[in-house]
N, C-alpha and C positions, 0 to 999 in steps of 0.2 A: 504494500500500500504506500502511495504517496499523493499528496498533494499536485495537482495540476495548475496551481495558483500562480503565475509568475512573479519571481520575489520583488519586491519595494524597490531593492537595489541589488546592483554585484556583491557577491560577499568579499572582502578583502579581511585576511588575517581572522582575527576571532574575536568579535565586538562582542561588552559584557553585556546580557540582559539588563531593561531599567528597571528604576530602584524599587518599581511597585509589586516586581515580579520577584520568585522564594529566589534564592540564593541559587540554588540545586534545581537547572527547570526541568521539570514535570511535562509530562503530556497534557494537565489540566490546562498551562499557559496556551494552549491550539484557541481557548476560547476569546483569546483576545485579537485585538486588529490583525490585520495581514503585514503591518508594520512592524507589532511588536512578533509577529510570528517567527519574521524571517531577521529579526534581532540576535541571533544568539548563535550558535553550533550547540548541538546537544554533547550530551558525553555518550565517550566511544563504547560500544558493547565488543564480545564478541563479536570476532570477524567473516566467520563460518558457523554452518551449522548442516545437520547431514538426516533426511526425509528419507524412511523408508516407504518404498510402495507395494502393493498388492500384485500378485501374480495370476493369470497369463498375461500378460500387455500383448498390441496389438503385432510385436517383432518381437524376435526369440533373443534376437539383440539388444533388446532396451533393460538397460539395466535396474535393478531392484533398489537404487539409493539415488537422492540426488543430494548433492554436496554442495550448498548454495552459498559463493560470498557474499557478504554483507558490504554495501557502503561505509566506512567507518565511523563516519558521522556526516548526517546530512537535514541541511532545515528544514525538508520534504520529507521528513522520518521516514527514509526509504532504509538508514541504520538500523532498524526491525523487523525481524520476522512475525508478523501480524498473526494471532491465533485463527482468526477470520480467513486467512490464508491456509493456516493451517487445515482448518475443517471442509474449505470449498476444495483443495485438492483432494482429501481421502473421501468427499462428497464422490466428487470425479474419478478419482479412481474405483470405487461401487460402482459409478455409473456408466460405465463404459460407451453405451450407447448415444449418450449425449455430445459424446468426442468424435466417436470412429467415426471415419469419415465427411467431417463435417468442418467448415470455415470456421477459424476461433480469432475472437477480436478480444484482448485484454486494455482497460483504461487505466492507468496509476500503477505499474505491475510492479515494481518496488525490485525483491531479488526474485521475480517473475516464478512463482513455485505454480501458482495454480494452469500457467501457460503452459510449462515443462511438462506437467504431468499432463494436461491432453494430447500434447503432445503426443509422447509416452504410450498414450492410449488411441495414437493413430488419429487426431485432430489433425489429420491433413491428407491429401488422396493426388493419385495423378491422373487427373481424367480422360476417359480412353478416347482416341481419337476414333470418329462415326458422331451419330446423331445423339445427343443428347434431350432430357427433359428439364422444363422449364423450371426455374429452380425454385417457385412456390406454387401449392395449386391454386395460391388465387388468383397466380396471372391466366387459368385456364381458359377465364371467361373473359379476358383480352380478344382470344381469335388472333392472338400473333404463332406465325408460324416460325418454328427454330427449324436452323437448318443443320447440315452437319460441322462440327466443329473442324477449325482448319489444322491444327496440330495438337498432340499431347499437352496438357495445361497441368504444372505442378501448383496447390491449393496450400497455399503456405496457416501455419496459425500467424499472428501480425500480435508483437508484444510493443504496445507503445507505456512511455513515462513522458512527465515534462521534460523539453529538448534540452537538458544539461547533459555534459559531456560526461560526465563523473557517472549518471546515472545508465545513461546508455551503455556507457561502455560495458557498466558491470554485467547491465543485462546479457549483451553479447558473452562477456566471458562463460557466465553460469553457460546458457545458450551453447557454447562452444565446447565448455569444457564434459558437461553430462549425456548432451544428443550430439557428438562431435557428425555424426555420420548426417543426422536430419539436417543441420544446419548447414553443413558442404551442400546441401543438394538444393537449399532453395524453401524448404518448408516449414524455415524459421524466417521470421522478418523484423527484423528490432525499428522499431521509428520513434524520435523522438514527436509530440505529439503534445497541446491545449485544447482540454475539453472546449467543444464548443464550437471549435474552430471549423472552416474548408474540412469538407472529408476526402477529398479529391485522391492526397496522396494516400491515405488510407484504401480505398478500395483500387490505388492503383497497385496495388501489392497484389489482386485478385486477379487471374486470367481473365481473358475475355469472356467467357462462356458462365462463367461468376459474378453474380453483380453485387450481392449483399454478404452478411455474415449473417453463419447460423445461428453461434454462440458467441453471446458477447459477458465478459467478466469484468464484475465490479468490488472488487475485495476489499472493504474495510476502508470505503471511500463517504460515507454518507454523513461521515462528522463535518465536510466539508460545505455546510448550509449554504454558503455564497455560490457554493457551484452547482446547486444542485440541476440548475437550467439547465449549462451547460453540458455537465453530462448528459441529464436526457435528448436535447437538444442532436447531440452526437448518434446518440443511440438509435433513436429514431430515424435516422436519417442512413442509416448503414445498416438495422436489421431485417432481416427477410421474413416478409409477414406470414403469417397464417403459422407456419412451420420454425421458425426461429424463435430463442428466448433468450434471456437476460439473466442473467445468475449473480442476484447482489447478496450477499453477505458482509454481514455487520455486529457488530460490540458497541453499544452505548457505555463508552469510555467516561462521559462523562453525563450520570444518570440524572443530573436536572435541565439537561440539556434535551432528553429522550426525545421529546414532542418534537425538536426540532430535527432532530436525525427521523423522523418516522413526517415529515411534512416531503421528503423525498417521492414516498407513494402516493400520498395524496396528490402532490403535482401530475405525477406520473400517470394517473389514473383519469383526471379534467379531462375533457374533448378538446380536440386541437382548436384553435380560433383562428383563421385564414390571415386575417390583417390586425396586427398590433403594431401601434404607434413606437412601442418599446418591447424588444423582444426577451428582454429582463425583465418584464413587470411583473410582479409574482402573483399579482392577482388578476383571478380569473385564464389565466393561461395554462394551458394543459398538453400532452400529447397522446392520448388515446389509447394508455397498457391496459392490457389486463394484466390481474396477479392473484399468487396464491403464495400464501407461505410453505412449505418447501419441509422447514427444518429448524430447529432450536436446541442448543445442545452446549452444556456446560462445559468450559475450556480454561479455567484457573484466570485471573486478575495479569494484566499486562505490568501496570504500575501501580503496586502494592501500595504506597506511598501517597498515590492519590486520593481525595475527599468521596464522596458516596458510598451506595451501597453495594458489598463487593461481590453480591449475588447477580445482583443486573452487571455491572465491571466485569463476571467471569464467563457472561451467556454469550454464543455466537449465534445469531440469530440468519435464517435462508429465506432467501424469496426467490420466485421467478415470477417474469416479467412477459408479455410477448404480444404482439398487434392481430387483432383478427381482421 
């Protein structure tokens, strides 16, 4: 998980937090400005850390571990491994069928575990060269006719963070170093990437005969109130209807904030509105999900240290999303 916010300023050297924030910052400090957000460098955690996955995967060659470095520290807390990360991969790895063969879009992917492991689980295909079907059935009732595709098309998954180099890069490394073989071929794609933005160069990572994603991943991103347009915004605009879903999981990290991490779905769920004057306006603007909760499931407190209650602090909580 990270922040897709772009920071206030360049970071240079290691400015101290101000004087209103604890000495020792906390995750609770996310709840203040974007200014004071990107004020500080967190302290370094551990640098790795090593996921075991479930067996068969979709290749006799994908290995049963993935070994993920960590950013050392970073003001995009992409420095942690998110439990919410943690739970949507062994989600995915159960669920196999939600991966194999299917286009996977990650938003904020951090040290990208939940991307790896569809991966892993054949989250990507090389489509055979002849005729293909149209990639949702609700284009059936178009009346467009597909014709045969002109060459084999590899379906990458597509892991974006915010465009920092630091964060990229790491992705690539993880990327390189656990699927070395997926990644040589094309069926990894790292993009740096702001919610909200052009999705242009997002779906230009897809073949021609590809136009949306099936699976799009949102790991422990909803604390980010100010984005929450943006992300849907994104979403909406690159998933494949009828057939495609949206897989957010989340931790109310910080439980008096809750209402506002769960105003994600409520946007989510408004009817789209054709013409607004402001495409931020939070009210009355919608994009038309359906949802169902998924999954709920106790994952231990991130930061022990932090104020509330450490039963809600410890829940990961699943949903999925998807447009009829």
């Amino acid at each position: 998980m990270t922040s897709s916010v772009p920071p206030s300023s360049q970071r240079s050297g290691t400015p101290l937090p101000p004087s209103n924030l604890p000495s020792k910052p906390t995750h609770e400090t996310q709840s203040m400005s974007n200014q004071v957000f990107f004020a500080y460098t967190p302290p370094k955690p551990a640098l790795s850390v090593t996921r075991s996955l479930t067996t068969p995967h979709a290749s006799k060659d994908t290995p049963s571990n993935l070994t993920l470095r960590l950013v050392g520290s970073h003001p995009l807390w992409a420095h942690h491994l998110w439990n919410a990360s943690k739970i949507l991969s062994a989600y995915l790895d159960e669920h196999k069928d939600l991966c194999r063969g299917k286009t996977v879009l990650e938003l904020g992917a951090g040290a990208a575990l939940p991307s790896l492991v569809a991966a892993a689980n054949g989250a990507n295909k090389v489509e055979s060269c002849g005729a293909f079907s149209p990639p949702s059935p609700c284009l059936s009732d178009l009346g467009k006719s597909f014709t045969d595709a002109v060459c084999c098309s590899i379906v990458p998954v597509v892991i974006t963070d915010y465009p920092d180099k630091e964060l990229i890069d790491n992705i690539e490394h993880n990327a390189k170093v656990n699927l070395p073989d997926t990644y040589a071929s094309g069926r990894i794609a790292v993009q740096g990437y702001v919610w909200g933005t052009n999705t242009a160069h997002l779906l230009s990572a897809l073949p021609p005969t590809t136009q949306t994603f099936d699976l799009i991943i949102l790991s422990d991103l909803v604390f980010n109130h100010s984005q929450h347009h943006a992300m849907l915004r994104t979403c909406r605009s690159v998933l494949t209807p009828c057939t495609g879903s949206v897989l957010v999981f989340y931790t109310h990290h910080r439980p008096l904030l809750a209402e506002k991490d769960l105003k994600f779905f409520d946007i989510a769920i408004l009817p789209e509105i054709a013409e607004m004057s402001d495409p931020n306006d939070p009210f009355g603007r919608g994009y038309g999900f359906c949802r169902d909760k998924i999954l709920e499931m106790k994952a231990g407190v991130m930061f022990a240290e932090d104020p509330g209650d450490e039963d809600v602090r410890a829940t990961v909580h699943g949903w999925k999303l998807w447009l009829e």
